[in-house]
C-alpha positions as CSV (number, residue, x, y, z in Angstrom):
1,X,8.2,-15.3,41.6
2,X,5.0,-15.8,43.8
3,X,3.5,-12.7,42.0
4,X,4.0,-12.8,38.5
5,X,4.7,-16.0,38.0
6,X,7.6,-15.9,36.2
7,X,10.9,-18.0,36.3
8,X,13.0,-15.6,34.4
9,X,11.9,-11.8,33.8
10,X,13.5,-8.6,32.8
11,X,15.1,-6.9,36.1
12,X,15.0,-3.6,34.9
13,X,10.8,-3.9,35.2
14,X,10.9,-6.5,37.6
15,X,13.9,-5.6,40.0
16,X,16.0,-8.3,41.4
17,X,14.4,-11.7,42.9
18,X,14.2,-11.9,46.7
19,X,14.1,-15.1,48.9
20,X,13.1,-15.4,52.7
21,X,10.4,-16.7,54.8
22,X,9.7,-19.4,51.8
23,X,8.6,-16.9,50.0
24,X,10.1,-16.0,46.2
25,X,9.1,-12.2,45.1
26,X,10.7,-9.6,42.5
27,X,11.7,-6.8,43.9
28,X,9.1,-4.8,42.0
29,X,6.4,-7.4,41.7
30,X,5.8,-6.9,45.9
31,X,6.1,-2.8,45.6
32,X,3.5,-2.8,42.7
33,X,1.2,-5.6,44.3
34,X,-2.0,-4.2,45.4
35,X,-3.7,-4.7,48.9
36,X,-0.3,-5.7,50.8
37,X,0.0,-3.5,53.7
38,X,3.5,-2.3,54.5
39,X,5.4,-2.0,57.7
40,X,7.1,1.4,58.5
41,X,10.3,-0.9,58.7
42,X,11.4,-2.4,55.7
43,X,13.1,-4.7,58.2
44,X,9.8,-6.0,59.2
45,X,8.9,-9.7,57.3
46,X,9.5,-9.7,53.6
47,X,10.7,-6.4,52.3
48,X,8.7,-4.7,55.2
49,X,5.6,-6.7,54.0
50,X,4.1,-9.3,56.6
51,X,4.2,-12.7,55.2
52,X,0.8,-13.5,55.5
53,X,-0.6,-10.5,53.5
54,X,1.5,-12.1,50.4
55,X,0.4,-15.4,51.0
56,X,-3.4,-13.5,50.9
57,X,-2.3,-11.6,47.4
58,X,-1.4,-14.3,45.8
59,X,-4.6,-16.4,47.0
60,X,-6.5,-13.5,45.9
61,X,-5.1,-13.0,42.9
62,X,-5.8,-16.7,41.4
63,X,-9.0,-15.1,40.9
64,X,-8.3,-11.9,39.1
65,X,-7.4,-12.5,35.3
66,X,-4.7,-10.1,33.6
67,X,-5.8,-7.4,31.5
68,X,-3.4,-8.4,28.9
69,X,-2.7,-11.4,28.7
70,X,-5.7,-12.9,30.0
71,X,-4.0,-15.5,32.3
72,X,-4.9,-15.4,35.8
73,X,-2.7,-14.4,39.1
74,X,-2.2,-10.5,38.1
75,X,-1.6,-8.8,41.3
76,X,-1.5,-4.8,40.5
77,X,-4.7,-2.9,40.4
78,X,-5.4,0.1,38.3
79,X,-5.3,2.8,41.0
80,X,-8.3,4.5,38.9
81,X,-10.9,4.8,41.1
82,X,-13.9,2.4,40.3
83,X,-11.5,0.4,37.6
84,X,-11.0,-3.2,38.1
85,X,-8.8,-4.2,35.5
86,X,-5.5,-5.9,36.8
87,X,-2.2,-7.1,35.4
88,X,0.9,-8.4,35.4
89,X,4.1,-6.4,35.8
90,X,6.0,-8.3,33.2
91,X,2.8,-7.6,30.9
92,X,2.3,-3.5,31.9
93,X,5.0,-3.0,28.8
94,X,3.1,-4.8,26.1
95,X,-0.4,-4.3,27.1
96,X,0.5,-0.5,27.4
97,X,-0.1,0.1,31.1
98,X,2.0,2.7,33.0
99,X,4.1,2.0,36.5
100,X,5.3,4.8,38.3
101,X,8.8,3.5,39.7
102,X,8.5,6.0,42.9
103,X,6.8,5.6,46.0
104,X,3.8,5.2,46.1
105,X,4.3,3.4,43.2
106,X,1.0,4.1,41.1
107,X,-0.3,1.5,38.3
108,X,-2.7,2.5,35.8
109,X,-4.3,0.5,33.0
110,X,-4.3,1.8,29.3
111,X,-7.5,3.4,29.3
112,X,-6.4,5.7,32.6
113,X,-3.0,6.0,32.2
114,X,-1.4,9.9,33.0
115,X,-1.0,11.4,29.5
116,X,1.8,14.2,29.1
117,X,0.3,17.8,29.6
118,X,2.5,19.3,27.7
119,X,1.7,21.5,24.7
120,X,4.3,20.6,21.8
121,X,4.0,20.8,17.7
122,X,5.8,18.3,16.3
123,X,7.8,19.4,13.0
124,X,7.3,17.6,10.0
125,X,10.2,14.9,9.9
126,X,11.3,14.4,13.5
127,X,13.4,11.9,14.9
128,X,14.1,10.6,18.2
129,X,17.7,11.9,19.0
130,X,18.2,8.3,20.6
131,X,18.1,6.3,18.3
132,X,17.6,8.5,14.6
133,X,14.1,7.2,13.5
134,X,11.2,9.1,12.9
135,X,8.2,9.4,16.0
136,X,4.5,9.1,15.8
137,X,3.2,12.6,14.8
138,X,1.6,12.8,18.6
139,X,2.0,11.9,21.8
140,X,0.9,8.2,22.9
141,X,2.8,5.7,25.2
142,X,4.8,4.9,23.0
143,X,6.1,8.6,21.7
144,X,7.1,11.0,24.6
145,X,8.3,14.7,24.5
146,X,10.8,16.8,26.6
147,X,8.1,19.1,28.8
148,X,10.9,21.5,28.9
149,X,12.2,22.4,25.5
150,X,9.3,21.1,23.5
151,X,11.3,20.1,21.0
152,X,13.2,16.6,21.9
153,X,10.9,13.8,20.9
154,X,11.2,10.5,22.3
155,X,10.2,6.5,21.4
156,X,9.1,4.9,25.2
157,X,12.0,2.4,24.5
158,X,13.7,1.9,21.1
159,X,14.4,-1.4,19.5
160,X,16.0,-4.0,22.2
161,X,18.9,-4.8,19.5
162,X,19.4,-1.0,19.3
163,X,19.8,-0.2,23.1
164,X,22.0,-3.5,23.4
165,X,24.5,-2.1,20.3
166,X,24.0,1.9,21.7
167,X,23.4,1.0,25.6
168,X,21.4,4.0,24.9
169,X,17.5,4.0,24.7
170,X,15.2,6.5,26.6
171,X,14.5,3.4,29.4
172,X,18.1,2.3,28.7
173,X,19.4,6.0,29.6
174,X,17.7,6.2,32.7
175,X,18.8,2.8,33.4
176,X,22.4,3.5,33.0
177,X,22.6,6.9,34.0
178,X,20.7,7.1,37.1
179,X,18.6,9.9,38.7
180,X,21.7,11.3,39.1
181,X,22.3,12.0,35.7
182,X,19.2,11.6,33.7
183,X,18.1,14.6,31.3
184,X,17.4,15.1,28.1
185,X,19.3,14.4,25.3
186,X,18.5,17.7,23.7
187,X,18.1,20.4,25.7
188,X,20.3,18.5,29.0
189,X,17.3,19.9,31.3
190,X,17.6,17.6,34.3
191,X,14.7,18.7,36.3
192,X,11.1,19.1,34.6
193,X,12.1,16.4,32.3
194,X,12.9,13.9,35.4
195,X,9.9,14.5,37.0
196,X,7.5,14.2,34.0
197,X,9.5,11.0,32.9
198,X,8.8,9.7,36.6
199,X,5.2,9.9,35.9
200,X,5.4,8.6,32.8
201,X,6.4,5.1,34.2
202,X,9.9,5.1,33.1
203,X,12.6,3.9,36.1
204,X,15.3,6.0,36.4
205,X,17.4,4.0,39.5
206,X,18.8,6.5,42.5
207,X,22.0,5.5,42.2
208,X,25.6,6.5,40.1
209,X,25.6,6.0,36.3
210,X,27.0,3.1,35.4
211,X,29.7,4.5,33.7
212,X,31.1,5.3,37.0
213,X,30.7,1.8,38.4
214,X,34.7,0.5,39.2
215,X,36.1,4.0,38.3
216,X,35.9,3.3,34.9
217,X,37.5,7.2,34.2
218,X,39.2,7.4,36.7
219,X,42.4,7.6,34.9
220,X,40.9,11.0,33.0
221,X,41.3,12.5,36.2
222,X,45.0,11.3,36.7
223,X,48.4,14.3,36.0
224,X,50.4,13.5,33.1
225,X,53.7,13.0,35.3
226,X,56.4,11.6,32.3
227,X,59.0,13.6,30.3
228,X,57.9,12.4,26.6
229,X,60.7,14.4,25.1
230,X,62.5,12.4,22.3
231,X,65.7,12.0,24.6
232,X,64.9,12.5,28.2
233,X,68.5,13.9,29.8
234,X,67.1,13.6,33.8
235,X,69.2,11.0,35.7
236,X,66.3,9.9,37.7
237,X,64.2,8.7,34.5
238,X,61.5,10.4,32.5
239,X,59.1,9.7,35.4
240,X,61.3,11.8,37.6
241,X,60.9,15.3,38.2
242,X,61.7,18.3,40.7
243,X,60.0,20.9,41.9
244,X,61.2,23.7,40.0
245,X,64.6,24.3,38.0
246,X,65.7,22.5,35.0
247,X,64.4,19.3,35.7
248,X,60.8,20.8,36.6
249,X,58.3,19.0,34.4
250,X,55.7,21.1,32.5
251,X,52.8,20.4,30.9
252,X,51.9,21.3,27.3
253,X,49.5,24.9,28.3
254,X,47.0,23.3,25.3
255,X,47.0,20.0,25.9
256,X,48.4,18.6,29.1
257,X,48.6,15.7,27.0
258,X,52.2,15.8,27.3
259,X,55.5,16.6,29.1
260,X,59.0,17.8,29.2
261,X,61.8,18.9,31.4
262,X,63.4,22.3,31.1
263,X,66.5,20.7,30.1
264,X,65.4,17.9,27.7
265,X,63.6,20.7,25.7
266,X,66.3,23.2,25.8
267,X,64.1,25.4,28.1
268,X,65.8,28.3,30.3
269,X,64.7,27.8,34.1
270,X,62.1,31.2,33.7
271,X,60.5,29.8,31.2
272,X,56.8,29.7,32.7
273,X,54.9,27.8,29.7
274,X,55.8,25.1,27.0
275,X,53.6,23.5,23.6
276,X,54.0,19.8,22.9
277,X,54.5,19.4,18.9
278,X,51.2,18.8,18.2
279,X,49.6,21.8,19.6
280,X,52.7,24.3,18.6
């Protein structure tokens, strides 16, 4: 990537990698990058950005040195007024800088980054419902808190090996669930705790969860349509069925789970309701 650098970085900070026009950007790398104008069209050049005006980022950025790591070629400017302190995007995680993942898409170092305005006393032995350890007894970058229930406290992201074994971090939950989806663990508030997340640099992708991605419960959704009765009597198979009579299927009224006949459960044809074993 022309902008950070970087042969292989994460794609959940960095977006996907993009090729055209000779040029080789991340996704995110390009929206964050300061200085580079963008078309109305995203059509227009690279991404909407005019070819040239990367070429002109990169040159300038040779000269600006990263914030934290100290290397050279950091291309995002803290958008504090009168700050010049720039970075990578690969290093805004470790050297505690915040990116808002939302047009205009913001940057700020650690000394300006937005803190949470949210009045919240932290009881004595809290965990972070995500992953069950204890938090920092105040708000920081790496401890956040639910603005609306005051209550749910967060770690920023908990321990990579945890989110890989749970897929289930605060980054990883916004990740995987999508704007769509994303709120708070404890309280399920999906609004106040969205937007204040937003600010607080975490990405939370406009798109499905994931966990609908190639109907993965889809079959949740399907009828039970099969007689399980222990000796099914209908000639047309225990996946046949007619409308009504005594070879109507019904549906356990607890369950739904399972089904039988009229006839293969020695039902009379007014019978409106029946209970599988299990639930009897």
């Amino acid at each position: 990537c022309l902008l950070c650098r970087r042969t292989e970085a994460d794609p959940d900070i960095c977006g996907d990698k993009q090729e055209n026009h000779g040029l080789c950007t991340h996704v995110f790398c390009l929206n964050f990058a300061s200085l580079i104008f963008r078309q109305d069209n995203d059509r227009t050049g690279f991404m909407g950005c005019r070819s040239r005006d990367i070429r002109l980022a990169v040159s300038r950025a040779a000269q600006k040195h990263c914030c934290v790591c100290g290397e050279t070629g950091a291309t995002i400017m803290c958008c504090q007024e009168d700050c010049d302190r720039w970075f990578h995007l690969p290093c805004a995680k470790e050297g505690h800088c915040v990116t808002q993942y939302i047009t205009p898409y913001s940057s700020y170092c650690p000394e300006h980054c937005p803190e949470q305005d949210v009045r919240a006393i932290l009881e004595p032995g809290t965990e972070c419902p995500i992953c069950m350890e204890p938090v920092e007894e105040r708000k920081s970058y790496t401890t956040l808190v639910c603005p609306a229930c005051k209550k749910a406290w967060f770690h920023r992201d908990c321990m990579r090996a945890l989110l890989t074994l749970l897929l289930f971090a605060l980054q990883g939950q916004a990740l995987r669930a999508g704007a769509l989806y994303f709120q708070c663990p404890l309280c399920r508030d999906d609004d106040e705790f969205a937007v204040q997340m937003f600010i607080m640099g975490i990405r939370i992708p406009f798109r499905q969860p994931t966990w609908e991605d190639n109907d993965a419960f889809a079959e949740l959704g399907e009828r039970h349509s099969w007689c399980n009765a222990r000796k099914c009597l209908y000639p047309g198979g225990r996946e046949g069925a007619e409308e009504e009579g005594p070879w109507e299927l019904l549906l356990c009224s607890s369950c739904a789970a399972e089904g039988t006949h009229r006839r293969c459960s020695g039902l009379r044809n007014n019978t409106p309701s029946w209970e599988c074993d299990s639930c009897a």
